[in-house]
N, C-alpha and C positions, 0 to 999 in steps of 0.2 A: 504493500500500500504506500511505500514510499513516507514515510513521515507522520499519516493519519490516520484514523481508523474511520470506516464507515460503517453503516447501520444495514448493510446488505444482511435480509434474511432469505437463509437457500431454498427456503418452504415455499416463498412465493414465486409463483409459477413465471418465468421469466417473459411468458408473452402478456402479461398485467404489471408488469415494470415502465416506470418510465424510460424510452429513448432519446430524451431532450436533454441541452446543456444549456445550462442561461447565461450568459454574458451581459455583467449588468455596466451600461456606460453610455454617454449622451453625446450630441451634433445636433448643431445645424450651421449653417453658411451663418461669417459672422458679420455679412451685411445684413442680417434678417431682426427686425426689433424683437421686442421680449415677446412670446406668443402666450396668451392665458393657454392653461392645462385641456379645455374642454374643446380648443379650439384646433387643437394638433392631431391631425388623422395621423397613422401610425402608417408609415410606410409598406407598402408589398416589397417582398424580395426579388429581383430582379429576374428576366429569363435566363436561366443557365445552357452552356454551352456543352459545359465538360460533366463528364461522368466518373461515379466513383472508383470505376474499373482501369479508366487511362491514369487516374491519379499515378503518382509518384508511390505511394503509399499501395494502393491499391493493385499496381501491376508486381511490388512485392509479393504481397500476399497470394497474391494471383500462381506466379510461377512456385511458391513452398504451397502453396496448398498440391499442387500437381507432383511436385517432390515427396509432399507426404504422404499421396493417394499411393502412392508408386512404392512407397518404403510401408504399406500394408502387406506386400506382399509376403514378408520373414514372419513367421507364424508365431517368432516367439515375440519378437517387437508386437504384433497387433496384439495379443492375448495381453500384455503389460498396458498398452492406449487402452484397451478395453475396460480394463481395471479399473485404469484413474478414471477416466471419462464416470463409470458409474460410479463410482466413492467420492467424487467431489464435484462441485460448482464449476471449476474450471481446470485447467492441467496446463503447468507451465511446463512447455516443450520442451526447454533446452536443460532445461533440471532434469526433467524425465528422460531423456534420451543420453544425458552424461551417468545416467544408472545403469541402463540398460546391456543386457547379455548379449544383445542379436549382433549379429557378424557386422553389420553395416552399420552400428548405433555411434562411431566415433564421426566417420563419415554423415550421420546428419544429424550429429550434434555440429560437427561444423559449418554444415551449411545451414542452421538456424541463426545458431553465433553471428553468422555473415547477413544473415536476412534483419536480425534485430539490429545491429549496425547501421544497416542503411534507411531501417524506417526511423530511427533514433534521427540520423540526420534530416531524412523526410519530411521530420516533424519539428525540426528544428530545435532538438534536444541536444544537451550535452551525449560527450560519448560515454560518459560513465553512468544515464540510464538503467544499464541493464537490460536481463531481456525481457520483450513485450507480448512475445506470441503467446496467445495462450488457446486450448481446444475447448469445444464443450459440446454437446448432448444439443441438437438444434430446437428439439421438442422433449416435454417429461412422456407425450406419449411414445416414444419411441425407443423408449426403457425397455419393455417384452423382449422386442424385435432383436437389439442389442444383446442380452442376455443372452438368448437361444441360440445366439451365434451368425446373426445374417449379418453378412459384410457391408459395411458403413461408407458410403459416400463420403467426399470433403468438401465442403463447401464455403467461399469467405462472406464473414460477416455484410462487410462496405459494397456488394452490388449495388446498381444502381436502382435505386427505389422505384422511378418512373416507369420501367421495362414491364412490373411485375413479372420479371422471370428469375430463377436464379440459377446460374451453373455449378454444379456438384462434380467430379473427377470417382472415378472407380480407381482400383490398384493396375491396371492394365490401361490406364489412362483417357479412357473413353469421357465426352466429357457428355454430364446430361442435364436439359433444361427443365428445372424445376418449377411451379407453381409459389412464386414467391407469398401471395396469401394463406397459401391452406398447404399445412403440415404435407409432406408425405408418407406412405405408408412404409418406408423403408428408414432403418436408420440412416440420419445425419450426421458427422462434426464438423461442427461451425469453427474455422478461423476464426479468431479475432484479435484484436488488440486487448491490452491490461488499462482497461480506460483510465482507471482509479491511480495507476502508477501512472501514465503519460500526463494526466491532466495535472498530476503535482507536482512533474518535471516542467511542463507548459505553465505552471503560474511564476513560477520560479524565474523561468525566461520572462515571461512577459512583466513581471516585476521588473527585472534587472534592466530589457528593456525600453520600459518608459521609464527608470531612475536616468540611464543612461541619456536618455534624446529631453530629458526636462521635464517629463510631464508625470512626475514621481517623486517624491523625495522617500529614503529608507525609512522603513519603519520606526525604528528611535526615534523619528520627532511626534509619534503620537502622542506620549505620558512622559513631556520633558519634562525634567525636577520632578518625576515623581507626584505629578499633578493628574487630575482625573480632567473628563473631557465627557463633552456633551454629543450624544449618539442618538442612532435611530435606532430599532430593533426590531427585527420581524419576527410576531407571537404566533401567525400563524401564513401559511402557506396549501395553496393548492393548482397543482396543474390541469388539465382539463383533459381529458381521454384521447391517447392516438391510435392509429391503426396501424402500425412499423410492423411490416411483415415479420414471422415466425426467426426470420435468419437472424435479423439484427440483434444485437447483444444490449445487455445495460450502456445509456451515454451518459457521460456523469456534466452535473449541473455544476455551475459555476457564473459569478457575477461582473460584470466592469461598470462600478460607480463612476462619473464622471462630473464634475463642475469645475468652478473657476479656484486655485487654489492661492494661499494666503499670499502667494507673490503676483497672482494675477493670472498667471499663464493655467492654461488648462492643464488639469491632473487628472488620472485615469486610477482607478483602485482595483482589482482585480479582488471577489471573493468567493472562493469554494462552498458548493453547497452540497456534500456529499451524500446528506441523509436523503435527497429527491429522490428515491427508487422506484416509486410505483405512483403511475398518473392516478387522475381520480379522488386522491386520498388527501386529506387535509393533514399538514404537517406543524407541530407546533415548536419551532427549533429554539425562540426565544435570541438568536444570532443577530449579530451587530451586523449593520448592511453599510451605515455609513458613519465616520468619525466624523462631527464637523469640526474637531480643530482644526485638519483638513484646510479647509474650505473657507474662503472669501466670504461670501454671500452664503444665506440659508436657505439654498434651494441644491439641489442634486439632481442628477436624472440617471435613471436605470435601463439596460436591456438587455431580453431573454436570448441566449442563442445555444444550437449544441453542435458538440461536436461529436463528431462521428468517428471518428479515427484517421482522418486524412490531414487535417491541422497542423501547417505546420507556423507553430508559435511566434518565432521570430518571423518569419515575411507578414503575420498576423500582426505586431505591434507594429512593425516597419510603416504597414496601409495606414493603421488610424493613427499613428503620432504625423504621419504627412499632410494628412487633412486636419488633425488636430493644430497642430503647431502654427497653420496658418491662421490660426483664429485671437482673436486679441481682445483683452476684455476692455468692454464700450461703457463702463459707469453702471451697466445693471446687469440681471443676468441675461443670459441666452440660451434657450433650449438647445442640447447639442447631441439628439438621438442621431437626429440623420443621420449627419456627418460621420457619426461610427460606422452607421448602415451604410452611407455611400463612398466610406472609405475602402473595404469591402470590395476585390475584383467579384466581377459577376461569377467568370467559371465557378468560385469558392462557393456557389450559392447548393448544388447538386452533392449530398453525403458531404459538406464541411460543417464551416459552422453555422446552422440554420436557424434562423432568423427564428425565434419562437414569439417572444413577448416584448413590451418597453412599457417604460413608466416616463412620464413626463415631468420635471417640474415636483418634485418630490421635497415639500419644505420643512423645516427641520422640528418643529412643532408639528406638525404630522398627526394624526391619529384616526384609528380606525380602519376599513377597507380600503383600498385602493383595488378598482379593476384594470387591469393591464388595457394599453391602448385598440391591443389587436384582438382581445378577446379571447383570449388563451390562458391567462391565469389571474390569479389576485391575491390580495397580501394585504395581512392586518399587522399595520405598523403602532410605532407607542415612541414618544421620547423618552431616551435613557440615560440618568448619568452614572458613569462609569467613575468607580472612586480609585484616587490613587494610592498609590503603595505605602 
């Protein structure tokens, strides 16, 4: 989990999981006057070009899932995947296969080794990451099937959503087009990424980041001297119900606050929401969303995005600190969801980070509901002071 722990429970069934990540942080053009809250339609995400399968990310995963279809073939390697896949939530690959007896298990332990390297880069992670591949079970109905010994397709998580298809690989390499809405009747494993580990590598960057280009300052200046500071907190949370076909895995939630900060120039906050697991569900985390020592003015803006696995973090701070940094404060605030959203190349829009929710205009005395702009979520905030040490 890389640093945190989350509130994943394995009971619940992974197709009642949320697949959304939230990125909470604000734009607009900063010729644009201050806009009232009620007045701000929330943007559509743009038409995308690219798909998840050309991704950088994705054509990894693409060519090891077919490596791994292929390495079913040693009877004693499948009997050991079979194992883990049913004993646990997920199976991390390159662990599992530096265990392993079968004649060929050094040879793709190193070709994992080499596959999580280059999506580490992919995604704009450092190299010391670690690895990210991880397998899983694509359906709990598909538990029988597995047991009794009928041999398992492979299939990656990040196809493209739009297609509703998905391609699955056999051990002899055949590849076959799946029904990306409705389970099959044979068993699956699902590629995927370690969302929970890449997204704590990705906050990491995108802190360091926007410390780096200005629109950040390190964390030590929240509670200088030992002083408390005046927050927001969200009591309760809820996402609204998706339909992410059968293949996709957990996508882990996360925030970018955004307003004017105490030197004026725009600052960007980035905050993890790891408890989001399951759409539907009202969440009461009690989590600080925004410090405003922070913060100029008593206004903030928020937005929902997820990532999917293709994300790669750095070219991700790079987009919005350049549209950011052109923006200059005019004496009051200025709404500044867009400008997150239209920093944002289009291709990123298909399996990146997908545009879920925003909050507009979020002021620091707050209290009560707030319903997201786009109609996808809502959040009962509270002012909070936080005391110091």
């Amino acid at each position: 989990m890389s640093g945190r722990q989350t509130s994943r429970n394995p009971r619940i069934p992974r197709d009642k999981r949320v697949r959304r990540t939230v990125l909470a942080g604000a734009a607009l053009l900063a010729t644009c006057a201050t806009i009232a809250p009620a007045a701000v339609a929330a943007p559509s995400p743009p038409p995308s070009s690219g798909t998840a399968g050309t991704s950088a990310v994705g054509r990894i995963e693409d060519s090891t899932a077919r490596t791994l279809a292929a390495s079913l073939g040693d009877a004693t390697w499948r009997g050991q995947l079979r194992k883990a896949v049913l004993g646990g939530e997920e199976v991390d690959l390159q662990a599992l296969s530096g265990r392993t007896a079968a004649p060929n298990g050094k040879r793709l332990t190193s070709s994992l080794a080499d596959a999580d390297r280059k999506i580490a880069a992919a995604k704009g992670l450092g190299a010391d990451t670690g690895s990210l591949l991880r397998l899983r079970l694509g359906d709990s109905s598909m538990r029988d099937d597995l047991e009794a010994g009928t041999a398992p397709l492979i299939a990656v998580a990040s196809n493209d959503d739009r297609t509703g298809k998905v391609t699955a690989y056999d051990s002899q390499g055949v590849a076959h087009t799946l029904d990306a809405r409705k389970a099959p009747d044979r068993p699956v494993y699902v590629l995927d990424i370690d969302e929970s580990k890449a997204l704590a590598a990705g906050m990491r960057v995108l802190r360091a980041e926007f410390t780096a280009r200005g629109l950040a300052t390190p964390h030590a200046d929240t509670s200088a001297a030992g002083e408390g500071f005046a927050a927001t907190r969200i009591t309760d949370v809820e996402l609204s119900d998706d339909e992410e076909p059968w293949v996709k895995g957990d996508a882990e939630i996360y925030t970018l606050v955004t307003g004017f900060g105490q030197d004026g120039k725009v600052r960007v906050d980035p905050v993890e929401m790891p408890y989001l697991d399951e759409d539907g569900k009202v969440y009461h985390p009690n989590q600080i969303l925004v410090n405003w020592s922070n913060y100029k003015y008593d206004l903030a803006d928020a937005v929902m995005m997820e990532e999917d696995g293709s994300t790669n973090y750095r070219d991700l701070a790079k987009a919005i600190a350049g549209v950011l940094l052109t923006i200059t404060d005019q004496g009051s605030y200025i709404p500044l969801v867009n400008a997150v959203l239209d920093a944002i190349p289009d291709d990123w829009w298909t399996d990146d980070p997908d545009y879920v929710e925003s909050w507009y205009t979020l002021a620091k005395d707050a209290a009560g509901r707030r319903d997201g702009a786009r109609g996808n979520g809502w959040m009962t905030l509270e002012p909070y002071q936080v005391q110091g040490a």
